[in-house]
N, C-alpha and C positions, 0 to 999 in steps of 0.2 A: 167800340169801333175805333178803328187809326184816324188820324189828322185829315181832315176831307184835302189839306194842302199837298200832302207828301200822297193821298190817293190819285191828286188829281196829276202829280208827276208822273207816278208809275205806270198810271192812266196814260199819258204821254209819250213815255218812255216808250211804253208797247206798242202805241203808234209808230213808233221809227223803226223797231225793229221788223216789224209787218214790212212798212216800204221798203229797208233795205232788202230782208229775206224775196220781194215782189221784183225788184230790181235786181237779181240775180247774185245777189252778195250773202254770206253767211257771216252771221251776226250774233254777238252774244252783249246781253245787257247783265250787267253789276249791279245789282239792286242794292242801297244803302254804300253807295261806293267811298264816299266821302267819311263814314264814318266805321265798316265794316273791317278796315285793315290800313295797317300803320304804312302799308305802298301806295304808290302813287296807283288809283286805276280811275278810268272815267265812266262816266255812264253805257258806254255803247263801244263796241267796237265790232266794224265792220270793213270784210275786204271780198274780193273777186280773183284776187291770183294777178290782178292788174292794175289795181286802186286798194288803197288802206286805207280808212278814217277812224279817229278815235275821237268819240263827238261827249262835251259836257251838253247837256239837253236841259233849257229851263220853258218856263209855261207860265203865261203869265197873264191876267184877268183885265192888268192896268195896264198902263201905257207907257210903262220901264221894266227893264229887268236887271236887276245887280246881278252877280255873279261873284262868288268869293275868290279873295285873290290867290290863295292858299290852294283852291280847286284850278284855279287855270294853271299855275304853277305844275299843280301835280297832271294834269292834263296834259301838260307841253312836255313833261319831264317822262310821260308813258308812251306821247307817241314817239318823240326821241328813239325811246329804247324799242319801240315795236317797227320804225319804219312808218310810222300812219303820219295823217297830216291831221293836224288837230283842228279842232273847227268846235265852238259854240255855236251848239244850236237855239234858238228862240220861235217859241208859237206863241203868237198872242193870239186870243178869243176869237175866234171866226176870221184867222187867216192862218194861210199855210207856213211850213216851216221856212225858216231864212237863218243863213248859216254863216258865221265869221269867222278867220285866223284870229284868234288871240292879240294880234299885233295889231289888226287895226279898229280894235273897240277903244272906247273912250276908259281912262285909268281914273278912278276918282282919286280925291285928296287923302283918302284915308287906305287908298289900295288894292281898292275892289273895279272892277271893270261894270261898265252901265252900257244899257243897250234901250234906246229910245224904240217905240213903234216904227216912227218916222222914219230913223234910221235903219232899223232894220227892212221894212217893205223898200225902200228908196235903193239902199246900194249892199245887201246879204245877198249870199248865191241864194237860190235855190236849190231845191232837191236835184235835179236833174244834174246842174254844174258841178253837184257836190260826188254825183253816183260815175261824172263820165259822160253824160250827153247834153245836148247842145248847149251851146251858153245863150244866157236870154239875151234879147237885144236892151240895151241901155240907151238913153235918149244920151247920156250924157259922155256915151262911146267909151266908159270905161267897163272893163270885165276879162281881167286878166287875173291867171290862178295865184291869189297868194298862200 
């Protein structure tokens, strides 16, 4: 049997593609994207003829998520060329997805981007902000599109 790790993404992965396809968007997942072809592609790409996103998707059990830098890189560099707006996605265990620009996750020392629980439930869009409808309210009055 495969890496219960790399099931429990795909496992994931097809969570997003479900919401996006529910949300009126057609969507196609890269299974093995990072490692399948020497181009840049991301895990997911989904549009409506009025929104494009091109989402890296991680899943994570703990209470971080790294991200290689090399994937956001090729991430920012697919949705460049496709027009999408790039966004890492993160689901930790028993909450929903929350979603960032590249720009504004935490860069470690060694070049990889980290995304705290914390931070992501505190200030990650949600699904909703991410697809086009409403923006959630923030105590902290921010929730402008980056």
């Amino acid at each position: 049997m495969g890496n219960p790790r790399s099931q429990k993404g795909s496992s994931r992965e097809r969570e997003l593609v479900d919401m996006f396809w529910g949300a009126g968007f057609g969507v196609v997942r890269a299974p093995a994207s990072g490692s399948a072809t020497d181009r840049a592609l991301p895990d997911l790409v989904a549009g409506n003829d009025e929104r494009y996103v091109a989402v890296e998707a991680k899943a994570s059990a703990s209470d971080t998520v790294y991200v290689d830098g090399d994937e956001v890189s090729q991430l920012i560099e697919f949705a460049d060329r496709f027009g999408a707006r790039a966004r890492i996605g993160v689901r930790f265990d028993r909450e929903d997805w929350r979603f960032f620009h590249p720009g504004d996750l935490h860069v470690t020392d060694g070049g990889n981007y980290r995304v705290k629980k914390e931070t992501a439930l505190r200030d990650g869009e949600d699904f909703e902000e991410v697809v086009g409808g409403t923006k959630q309210v923030r105590l902290d009055g921010v929730g402008d599109d980056a």
